[in-house]
C-alpha positions as CSV (number, residue, x, y, z in Angstrom):
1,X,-38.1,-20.1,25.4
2,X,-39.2,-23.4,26.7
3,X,-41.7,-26.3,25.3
4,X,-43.5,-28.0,28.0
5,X,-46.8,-28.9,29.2
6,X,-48.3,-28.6,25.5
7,X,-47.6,-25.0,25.6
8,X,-44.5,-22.8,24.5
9,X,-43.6,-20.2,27.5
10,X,-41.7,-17.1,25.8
11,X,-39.3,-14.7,28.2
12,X,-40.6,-11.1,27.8
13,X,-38.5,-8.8,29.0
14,X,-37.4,-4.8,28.1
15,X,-37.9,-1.6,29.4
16,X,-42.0,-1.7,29.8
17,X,-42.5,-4.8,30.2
18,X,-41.0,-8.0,32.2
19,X,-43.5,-11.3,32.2
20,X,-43.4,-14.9,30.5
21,X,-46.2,-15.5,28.2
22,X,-47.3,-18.6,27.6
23,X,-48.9,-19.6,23.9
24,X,-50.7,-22.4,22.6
25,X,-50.7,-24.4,19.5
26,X,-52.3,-22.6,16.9
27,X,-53.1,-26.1,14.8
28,X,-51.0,-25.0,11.5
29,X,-47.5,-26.6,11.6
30,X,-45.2,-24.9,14.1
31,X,-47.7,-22.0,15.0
32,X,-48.9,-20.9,18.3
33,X,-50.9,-18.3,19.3
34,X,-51.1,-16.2,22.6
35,X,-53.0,-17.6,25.6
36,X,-52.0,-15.8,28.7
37,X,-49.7,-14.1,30.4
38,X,-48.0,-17.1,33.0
39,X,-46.2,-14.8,35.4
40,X,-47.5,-13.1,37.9
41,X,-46.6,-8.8,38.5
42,X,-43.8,-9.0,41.3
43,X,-40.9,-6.2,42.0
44,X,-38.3,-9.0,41.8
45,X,-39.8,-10.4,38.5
46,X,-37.9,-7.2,36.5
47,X,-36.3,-8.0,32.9
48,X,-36.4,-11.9,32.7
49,X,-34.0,-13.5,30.8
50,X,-34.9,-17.8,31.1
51,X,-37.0,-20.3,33.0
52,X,-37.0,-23.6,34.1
53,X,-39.3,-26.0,36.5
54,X,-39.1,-29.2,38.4
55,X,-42.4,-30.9,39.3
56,X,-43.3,-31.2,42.8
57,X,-46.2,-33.7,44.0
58,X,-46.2,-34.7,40.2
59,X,-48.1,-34.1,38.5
60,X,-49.9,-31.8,40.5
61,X,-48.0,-29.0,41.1
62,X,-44.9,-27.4,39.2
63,X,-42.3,-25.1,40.7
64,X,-41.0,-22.8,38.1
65,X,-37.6,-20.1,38.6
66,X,-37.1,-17.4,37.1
67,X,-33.7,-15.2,36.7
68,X,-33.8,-11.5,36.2
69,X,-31.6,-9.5,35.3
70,X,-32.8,-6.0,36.6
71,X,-33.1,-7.7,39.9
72,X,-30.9,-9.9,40.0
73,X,-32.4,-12.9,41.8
74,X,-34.1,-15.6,40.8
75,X,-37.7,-15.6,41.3
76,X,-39.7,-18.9,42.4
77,X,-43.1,-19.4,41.1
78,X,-45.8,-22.4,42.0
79,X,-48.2,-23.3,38.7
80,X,-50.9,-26.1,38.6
81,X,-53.1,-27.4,35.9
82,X,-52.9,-26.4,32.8
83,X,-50.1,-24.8,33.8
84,X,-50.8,-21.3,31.9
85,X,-50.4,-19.2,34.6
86,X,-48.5,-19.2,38.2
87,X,-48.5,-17.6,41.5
88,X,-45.9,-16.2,43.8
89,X,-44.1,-19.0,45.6
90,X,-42.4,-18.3,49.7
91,X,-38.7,-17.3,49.5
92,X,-36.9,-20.2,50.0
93,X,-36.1,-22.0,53.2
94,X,-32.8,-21.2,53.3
95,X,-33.5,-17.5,52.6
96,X,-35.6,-17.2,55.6
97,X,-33.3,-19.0,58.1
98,X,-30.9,-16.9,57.1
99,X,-32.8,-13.9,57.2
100,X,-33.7,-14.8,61.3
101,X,-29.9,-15.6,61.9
102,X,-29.7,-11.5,60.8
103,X,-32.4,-10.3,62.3
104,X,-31.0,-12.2,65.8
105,X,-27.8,-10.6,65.5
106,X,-28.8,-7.3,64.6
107,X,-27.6,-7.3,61.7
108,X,-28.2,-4.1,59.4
109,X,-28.3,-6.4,56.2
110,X,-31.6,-7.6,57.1
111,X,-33.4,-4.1,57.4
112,X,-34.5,-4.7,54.0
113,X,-35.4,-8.3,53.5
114,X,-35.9,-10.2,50.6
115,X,-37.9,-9.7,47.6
116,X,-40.9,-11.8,47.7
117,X,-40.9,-15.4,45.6
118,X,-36.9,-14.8,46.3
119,X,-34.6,-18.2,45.8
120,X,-31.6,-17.0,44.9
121,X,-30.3,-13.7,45.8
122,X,-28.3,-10.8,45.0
123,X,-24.8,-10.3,46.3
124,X,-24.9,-6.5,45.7
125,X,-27.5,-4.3,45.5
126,X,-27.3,-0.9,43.4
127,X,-28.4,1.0,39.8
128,X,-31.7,-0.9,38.7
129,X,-31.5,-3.4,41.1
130,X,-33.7,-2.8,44.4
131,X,-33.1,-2.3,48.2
132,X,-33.4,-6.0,49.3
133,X,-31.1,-8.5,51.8
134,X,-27.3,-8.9,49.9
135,X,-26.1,-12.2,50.5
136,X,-22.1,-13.1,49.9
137,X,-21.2,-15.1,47.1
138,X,-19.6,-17.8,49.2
139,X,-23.5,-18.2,50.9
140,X,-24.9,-18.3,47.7
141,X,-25.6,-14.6,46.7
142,X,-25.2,-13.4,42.8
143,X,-22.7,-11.4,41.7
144,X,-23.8,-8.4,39.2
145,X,-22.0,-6.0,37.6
146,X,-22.2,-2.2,36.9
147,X,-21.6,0.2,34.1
148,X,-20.0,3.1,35.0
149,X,-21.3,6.1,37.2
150,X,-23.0,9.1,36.3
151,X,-21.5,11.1,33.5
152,X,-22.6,14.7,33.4
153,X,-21.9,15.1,29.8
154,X,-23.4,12.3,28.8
155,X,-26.1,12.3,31.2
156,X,-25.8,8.5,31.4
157,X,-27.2,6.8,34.5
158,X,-25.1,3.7,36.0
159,X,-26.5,0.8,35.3
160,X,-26.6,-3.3,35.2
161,X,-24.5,-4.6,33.0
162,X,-23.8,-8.4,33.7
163,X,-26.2,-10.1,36.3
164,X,-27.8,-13.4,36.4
165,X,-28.7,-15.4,33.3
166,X,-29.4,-19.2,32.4
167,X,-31.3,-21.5,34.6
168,X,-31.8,-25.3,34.5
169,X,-33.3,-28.0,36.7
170,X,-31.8,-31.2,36.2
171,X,-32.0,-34.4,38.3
172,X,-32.4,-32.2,41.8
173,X,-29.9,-29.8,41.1
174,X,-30.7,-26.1,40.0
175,X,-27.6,-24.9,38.2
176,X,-27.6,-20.7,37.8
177,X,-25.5,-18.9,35.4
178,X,-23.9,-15.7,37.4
179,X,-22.6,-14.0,34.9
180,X,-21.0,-11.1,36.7
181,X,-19.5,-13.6,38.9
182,X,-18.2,-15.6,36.3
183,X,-19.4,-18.9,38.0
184,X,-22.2,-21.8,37.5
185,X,-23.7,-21.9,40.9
186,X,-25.9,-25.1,42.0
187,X,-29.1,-25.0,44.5
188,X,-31.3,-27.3,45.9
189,X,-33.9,-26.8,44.3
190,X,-36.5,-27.9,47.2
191,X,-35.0,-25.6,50.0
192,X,-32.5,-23.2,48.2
193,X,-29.5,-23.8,50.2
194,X,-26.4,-23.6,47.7
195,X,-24.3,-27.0,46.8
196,X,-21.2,-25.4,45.4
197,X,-20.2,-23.5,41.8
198,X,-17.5,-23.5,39.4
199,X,-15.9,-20.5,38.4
200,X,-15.5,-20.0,34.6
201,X,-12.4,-18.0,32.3
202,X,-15.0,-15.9,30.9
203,X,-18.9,-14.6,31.6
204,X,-21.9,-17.7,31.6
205,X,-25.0,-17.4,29.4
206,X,-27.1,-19.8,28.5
207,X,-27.2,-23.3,30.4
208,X,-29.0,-26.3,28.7
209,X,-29.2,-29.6,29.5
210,X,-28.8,-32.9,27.1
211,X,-28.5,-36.6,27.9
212,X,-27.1,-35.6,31.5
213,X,-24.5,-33.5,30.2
214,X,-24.3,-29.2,30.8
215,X,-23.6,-26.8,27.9
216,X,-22.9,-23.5,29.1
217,X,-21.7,-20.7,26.4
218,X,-18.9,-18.8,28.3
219,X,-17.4,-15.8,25.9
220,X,-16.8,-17.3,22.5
221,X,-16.8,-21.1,23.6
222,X,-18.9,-23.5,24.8
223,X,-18.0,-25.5,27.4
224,X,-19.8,-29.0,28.4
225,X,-19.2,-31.4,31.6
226,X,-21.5,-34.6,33.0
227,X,-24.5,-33.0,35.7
228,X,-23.5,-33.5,38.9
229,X,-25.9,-36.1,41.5
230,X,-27.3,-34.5,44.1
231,X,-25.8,-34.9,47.7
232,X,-27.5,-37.8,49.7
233,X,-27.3,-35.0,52.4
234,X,-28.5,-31.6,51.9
235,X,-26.1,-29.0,54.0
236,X,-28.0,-27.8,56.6
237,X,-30.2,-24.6,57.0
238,X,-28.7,-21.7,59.1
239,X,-28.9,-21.7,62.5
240,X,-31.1,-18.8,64.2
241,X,-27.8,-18.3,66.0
242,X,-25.8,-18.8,62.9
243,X,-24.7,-14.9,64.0
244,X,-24.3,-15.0,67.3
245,X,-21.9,-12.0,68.5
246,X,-20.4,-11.7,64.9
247,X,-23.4,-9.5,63.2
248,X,-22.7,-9.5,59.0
249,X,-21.5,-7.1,57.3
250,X,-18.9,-8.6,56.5
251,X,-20.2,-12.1,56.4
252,X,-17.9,-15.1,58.0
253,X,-16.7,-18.0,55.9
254,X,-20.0,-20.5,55.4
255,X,-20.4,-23.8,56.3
256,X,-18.4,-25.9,53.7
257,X,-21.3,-27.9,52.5
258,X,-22.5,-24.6,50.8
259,X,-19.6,-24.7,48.3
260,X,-18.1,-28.0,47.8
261,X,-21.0,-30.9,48.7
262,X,-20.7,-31.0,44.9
263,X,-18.0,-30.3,42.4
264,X,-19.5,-29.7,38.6
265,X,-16.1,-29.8,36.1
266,X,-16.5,-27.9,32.3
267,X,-14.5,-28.3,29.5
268,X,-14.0,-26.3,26.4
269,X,-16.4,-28.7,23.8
270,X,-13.7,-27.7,21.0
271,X,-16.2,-26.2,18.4
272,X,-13.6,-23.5,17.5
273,X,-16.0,-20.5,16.5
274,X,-14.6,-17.6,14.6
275,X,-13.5,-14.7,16.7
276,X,-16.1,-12.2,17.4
277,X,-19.1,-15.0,17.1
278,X,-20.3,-14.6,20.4
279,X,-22.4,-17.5,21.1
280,X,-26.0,-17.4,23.1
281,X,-28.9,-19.8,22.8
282,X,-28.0,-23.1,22.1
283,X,-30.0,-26.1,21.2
284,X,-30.2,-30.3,19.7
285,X,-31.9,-31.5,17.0
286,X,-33.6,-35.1,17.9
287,X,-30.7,-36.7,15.9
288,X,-28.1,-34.9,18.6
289,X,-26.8,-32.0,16.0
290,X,-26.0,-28.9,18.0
291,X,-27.1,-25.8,17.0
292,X,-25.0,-22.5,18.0
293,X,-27.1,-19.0,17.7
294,X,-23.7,-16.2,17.3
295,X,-25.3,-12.9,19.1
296,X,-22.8,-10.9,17.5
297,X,-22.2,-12.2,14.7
298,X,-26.1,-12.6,14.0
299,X,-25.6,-16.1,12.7
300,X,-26.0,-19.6,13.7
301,X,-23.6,-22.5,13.3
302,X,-24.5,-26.2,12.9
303,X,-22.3,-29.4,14.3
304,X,-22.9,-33.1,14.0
305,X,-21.9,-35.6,16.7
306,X,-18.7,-37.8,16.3
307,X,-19.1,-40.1,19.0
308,X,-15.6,-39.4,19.9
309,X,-13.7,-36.8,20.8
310,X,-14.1,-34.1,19.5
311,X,-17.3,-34.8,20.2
312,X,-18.8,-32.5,17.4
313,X,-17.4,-31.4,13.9
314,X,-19.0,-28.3,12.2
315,X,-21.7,-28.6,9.3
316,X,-19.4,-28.6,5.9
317,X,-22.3,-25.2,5.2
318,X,-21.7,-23.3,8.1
319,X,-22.5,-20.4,8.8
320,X,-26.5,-22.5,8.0
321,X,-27.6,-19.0,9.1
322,X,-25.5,-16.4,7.4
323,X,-27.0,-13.1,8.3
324,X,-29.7,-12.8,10.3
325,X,-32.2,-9.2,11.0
326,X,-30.9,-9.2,14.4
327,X,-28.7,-10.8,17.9
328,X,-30.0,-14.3,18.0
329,X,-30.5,-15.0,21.8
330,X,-32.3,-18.2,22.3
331,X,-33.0,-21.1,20.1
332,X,-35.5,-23.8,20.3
333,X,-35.9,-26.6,18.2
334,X,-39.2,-27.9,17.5
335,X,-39.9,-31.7,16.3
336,X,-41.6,-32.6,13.3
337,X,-45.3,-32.5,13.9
């Protein structure tokens, strides 16, 4: 979920249907109703799970990205005034250099392209997740994960099981959970071409953004660290020639400036949740309380800043939320109207 442009933008995604809708206010206090549907219908726009947007020739136009998890990319979309709906974006410069430097060395990988309105791509392609151009890790590609094969008794089909999640633009960086490759991976978010990541102990969610610092929940923790700037220079584009004599699979070790021209550092915030909590959406109050949604637990935790470290203590009536109808997944706090 995401407020922005006078208009809340909810992530719809299941087994029918995969968009972001995008509702109004209603005029009764915290209300909105349905407007339109803001996404358009795109093969790589399958089971969304977040969104984010920068604006580009502001305020003109906005350039919204979308992770899915079915996928396994993240989609880029252009909107303009109002901003209620949006239109398929070009894959990213950097995808398309890259896809020449394959296509000039004959490389197989690049038989099937990528997914239009592609920015970032998938590492491995297989179960839900279609035939498209797999890109290594180390070059930027996302890692997913698989549930096991085909069982005959069961009659199970394999299947995605941890793929991309969380996405947030912040001050010209796109930072991308990759949950099945246990890593916050950053972009720029102009031109696509990756900046670096940070691996994590366990799995990245959600990513949110406060006051310049990332939260990311990672297994039963959250973890925080200060944004990183922006490299004064971008690493640049592959060559057409990138290739040359060496033709991917597998791919050779990338220029360095695609994982270390910046270097983001997370730490464990220390809000000691109670095993089994499982934390998901996070979100502040405007007085900087922290609010923790527990998707297994199906309750949410409150914690007020310190100003020191620890930098948050927990409400004295936790659990605020005791035992919620179902998985909390986002949260989203709304200010007094």
């Amino acid at each position: 979920m995401l407020l922005a442009n006078g208009f809340l933008y909810v992530v719809n995604g299941g087994k029918s249907t995969s968009n972001i809708l995008c509702y109004a206010p209603s005029g009764n206090l915290y209300q909105y109703t349905y407007n339109s549907v803001f996404t358009p219908s795109l093969t790589a726009v399958s089971h969304p799970f977040d969104c984010t947007f920068q604006s580009v020739n502001a305020p003109v136009e906005q350039l919204w990205y979308v992770p899915n998890q079915d996928s396994n990319v993240v989609t880029v979309l252009t909107s303009s005034s109002p901003y209620s709906s949006s239109q398929p974006s070009n894959t990213s410069a950097y995808l398309t250099a890259l896809l020449t430097a394959l296509q000039n060395a004959n490389s197989s990988l690049a038989d099937a392209g990528f997914l239009d309105a592609t920015f970032v791509p998938t590492a491995i392609v297989g179960a839900e997740i279609p035939a498209q151009t797999p890109v290594d890790p180390l070059w930027g590609g996302l890692t997913p994960d698989f549930s096991s094969a085909d069982d005959a008794t069961k009659k199970q089909k394999q299947k995605v099981q941890n793929s991309v999640r969380g996405v947030v633009c912040y001050n010209s960086v796109l930072y991308v959970a990759d949950e099945g490759g246990s890593a916050v991976r950053m972009f720029d978010p102009g031109t696509g071409v990756p900046l670096g990541f940070t691996t994590v102990d366990k799995a990245p969610v959600h990513l949110i953004v406060r006051n310049g610092v990332l939260y990311v929940t990672s297994g039963n923790t959250v973890l925080y660290g200060n944004c990183v700037s922006a490299p004064a220079t971008l690493p640049p584009l592959p060559t057409p020639n990138q290739f040359a004599g060496v033709p991917p699979p597998p791919y050779p070790a990338p220029p360095s400036g695609y994982t270390n021209s910046v270097t983001l550092k997370l730490t464990d915030l220390g809000l000691n949740l109670p095993s089994g909590f499982g934390p998901s959406g996070v979100t502040f109050d405007s007085s900087g309380n922290l609010y923790v949604a527990g998707r297994l637990s199906q309750q949410i935790y409150g914690y007020s800043p310190t100003g020191k470290t620890p930098p948050f203590v927990p409400f004295s009536n936790n659990p605020i939320f005791p035992s919620l109808p179902d998985q909390p997944e986002f949260l989203l706090w709304i200010a007094d109207q």
